[in-house]
ChimeraX commands (.cxc) that place a marker at each C-alpha (Angstrom):
marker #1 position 87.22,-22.95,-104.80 radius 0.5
marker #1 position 85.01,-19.89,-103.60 radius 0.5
marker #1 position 84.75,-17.93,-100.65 radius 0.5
marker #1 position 81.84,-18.50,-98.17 radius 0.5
marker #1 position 81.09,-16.85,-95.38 radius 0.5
marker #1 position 79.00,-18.54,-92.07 radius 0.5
marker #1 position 75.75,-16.67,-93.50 radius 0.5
marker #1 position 75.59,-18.04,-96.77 radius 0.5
marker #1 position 77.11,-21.57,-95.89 radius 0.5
marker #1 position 74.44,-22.00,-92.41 radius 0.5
marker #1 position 72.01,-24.26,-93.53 radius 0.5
marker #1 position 72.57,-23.89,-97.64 radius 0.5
marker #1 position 74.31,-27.31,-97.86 radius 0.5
marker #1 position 73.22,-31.35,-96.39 radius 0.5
marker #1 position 75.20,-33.11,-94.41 radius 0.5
marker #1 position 75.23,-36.49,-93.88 radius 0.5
marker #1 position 77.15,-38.60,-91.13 radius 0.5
marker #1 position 78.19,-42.33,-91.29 radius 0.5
marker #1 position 75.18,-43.53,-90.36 radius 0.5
marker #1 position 73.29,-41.83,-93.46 radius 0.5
marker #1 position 71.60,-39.40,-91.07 radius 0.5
marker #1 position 71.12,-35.36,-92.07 radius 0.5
marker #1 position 72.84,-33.35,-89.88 radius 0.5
marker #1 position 70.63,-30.83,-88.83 radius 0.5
marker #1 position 72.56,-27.39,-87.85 radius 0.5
marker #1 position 70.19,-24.51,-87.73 radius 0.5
marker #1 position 70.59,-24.27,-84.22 radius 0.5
marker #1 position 74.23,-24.33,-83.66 radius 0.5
marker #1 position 74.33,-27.96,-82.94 radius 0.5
marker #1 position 74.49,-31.02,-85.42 radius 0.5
marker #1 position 71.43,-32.65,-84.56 radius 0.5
marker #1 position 70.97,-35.73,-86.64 radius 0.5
marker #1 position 67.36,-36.61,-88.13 radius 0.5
marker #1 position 66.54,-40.48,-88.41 radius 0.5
marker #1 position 68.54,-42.50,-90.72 radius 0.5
marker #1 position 67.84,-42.62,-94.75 radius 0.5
marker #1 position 68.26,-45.91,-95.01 radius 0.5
marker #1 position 65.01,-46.69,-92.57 radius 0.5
marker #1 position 62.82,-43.71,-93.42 radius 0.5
marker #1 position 63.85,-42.56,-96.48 radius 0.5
marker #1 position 65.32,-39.49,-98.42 radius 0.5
marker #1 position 62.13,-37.42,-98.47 radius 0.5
marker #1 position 60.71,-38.03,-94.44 radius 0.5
marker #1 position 64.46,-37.49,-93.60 radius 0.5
marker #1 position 65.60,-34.35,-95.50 radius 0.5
marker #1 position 62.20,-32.93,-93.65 radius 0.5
marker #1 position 64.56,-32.68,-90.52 radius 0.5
marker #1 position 67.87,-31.66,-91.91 radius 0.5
marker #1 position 67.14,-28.02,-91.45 radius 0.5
marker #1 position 68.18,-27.30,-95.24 radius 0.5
marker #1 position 67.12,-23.92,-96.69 radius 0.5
marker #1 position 67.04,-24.50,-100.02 radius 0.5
marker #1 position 66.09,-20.44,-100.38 radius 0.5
marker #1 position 70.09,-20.28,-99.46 radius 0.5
marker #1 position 71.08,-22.62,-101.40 radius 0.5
marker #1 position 69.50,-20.91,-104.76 radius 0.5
marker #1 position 70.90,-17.59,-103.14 radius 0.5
marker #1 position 74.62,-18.57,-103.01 radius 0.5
marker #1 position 74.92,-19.83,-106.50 radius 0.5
marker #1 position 74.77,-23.53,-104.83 radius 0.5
marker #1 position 72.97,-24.54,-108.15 radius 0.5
marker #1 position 74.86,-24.61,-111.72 radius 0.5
marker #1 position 75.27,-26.65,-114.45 radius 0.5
marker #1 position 77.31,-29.62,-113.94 radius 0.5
marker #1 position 78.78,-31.64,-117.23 radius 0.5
marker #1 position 80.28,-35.09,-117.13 radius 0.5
marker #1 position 83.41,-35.53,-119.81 radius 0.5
marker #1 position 83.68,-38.58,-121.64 radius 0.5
marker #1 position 86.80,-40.10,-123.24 radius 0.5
marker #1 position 85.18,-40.54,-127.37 radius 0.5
marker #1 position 88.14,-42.43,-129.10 radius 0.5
marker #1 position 90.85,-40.75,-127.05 radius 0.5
marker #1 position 88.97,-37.88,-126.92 radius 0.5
marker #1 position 87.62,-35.79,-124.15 radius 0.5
marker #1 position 84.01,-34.53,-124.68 radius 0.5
marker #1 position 82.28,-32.88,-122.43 radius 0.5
marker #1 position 78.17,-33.21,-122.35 radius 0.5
marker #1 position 76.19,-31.38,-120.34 radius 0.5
marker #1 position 73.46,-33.19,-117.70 radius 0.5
marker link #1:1,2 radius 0.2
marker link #1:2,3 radius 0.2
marker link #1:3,4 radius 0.2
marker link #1:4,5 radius 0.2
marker link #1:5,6 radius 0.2
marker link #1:6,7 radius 0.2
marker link #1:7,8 radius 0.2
marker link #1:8,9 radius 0.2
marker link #1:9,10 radius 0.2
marker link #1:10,11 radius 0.2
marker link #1:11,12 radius 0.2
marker link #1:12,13 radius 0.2
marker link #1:13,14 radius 0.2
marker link #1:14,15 radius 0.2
marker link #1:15,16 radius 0.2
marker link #1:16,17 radius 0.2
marker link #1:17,18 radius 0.2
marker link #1:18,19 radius 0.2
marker link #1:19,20 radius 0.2
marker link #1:20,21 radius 0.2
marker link #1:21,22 radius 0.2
marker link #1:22,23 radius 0.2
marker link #1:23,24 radius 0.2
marker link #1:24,25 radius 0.2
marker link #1:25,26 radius 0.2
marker link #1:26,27 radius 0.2
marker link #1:27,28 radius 0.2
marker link #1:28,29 radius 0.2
marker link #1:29,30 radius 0.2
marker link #1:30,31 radius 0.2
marker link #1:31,32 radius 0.2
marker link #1:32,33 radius 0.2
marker link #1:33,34 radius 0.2
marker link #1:34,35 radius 0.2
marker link #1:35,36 radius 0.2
marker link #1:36,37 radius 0.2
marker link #1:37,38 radius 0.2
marker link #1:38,39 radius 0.2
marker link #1:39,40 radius 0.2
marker link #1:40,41 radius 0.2
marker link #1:41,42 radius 0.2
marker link #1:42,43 radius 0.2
marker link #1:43,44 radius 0.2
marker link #1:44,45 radius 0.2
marker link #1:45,46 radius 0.2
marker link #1:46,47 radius 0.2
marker link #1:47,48 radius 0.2
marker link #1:48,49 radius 0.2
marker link #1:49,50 radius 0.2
marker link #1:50,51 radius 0.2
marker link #1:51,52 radius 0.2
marker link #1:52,53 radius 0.2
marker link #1:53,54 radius 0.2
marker link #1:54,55 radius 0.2
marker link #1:55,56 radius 0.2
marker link #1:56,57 radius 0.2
marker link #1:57,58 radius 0.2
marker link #1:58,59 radius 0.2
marker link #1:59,60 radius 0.2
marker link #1:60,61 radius 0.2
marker link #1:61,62 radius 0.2
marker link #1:62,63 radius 0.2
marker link #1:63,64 radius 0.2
marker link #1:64,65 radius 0.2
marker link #1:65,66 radius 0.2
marker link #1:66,67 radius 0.2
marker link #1:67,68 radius 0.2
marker link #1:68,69 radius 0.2
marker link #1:69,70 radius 0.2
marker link #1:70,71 radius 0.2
marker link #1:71,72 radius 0.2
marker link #1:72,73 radius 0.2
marker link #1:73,74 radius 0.2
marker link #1:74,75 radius 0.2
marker link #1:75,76 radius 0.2
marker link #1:76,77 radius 0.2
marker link #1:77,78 radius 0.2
marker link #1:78,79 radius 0.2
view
């Protein structure tokens, strides 16, 4: 787990809400954008209000690794 505070979470993360709609909170309100599922990723994340800036800025992007069980072993493999 690690500590955020309002700054660096605002806007730095998507949010999507049962109907597969961004949440769009830059201005202190979730205002959802049109679903993904009629529009698309791409025209859709255009309205979620994501800063990706903030997202590089808190650390929001890192190496993730999958482990995989090789004869009752655990590797691990990076992506």
């Amino acid at each position: 787990m690690v500590p955020e505070d309002n700054s660096a979470m605002r806007d730095s993360y998507l949010i999507l809400d049962e109907y597969m709609r961004f949440l769009d909170c830059s201005s202190g309100k979730k205002v959802p954008s049109k679903s993904i599922l009629d529009v698309g990723v791409h025209s859709a994340l255009l309205f979620s209000g994501f800063d990706s800036d903030m997202f590089i800025q808190r650390g929001g992007k890192y190496k993730w690794y999958k482990r995989e069980h090789i004869h009752g072993m655990v590797n691990a493999r990076g992506f």
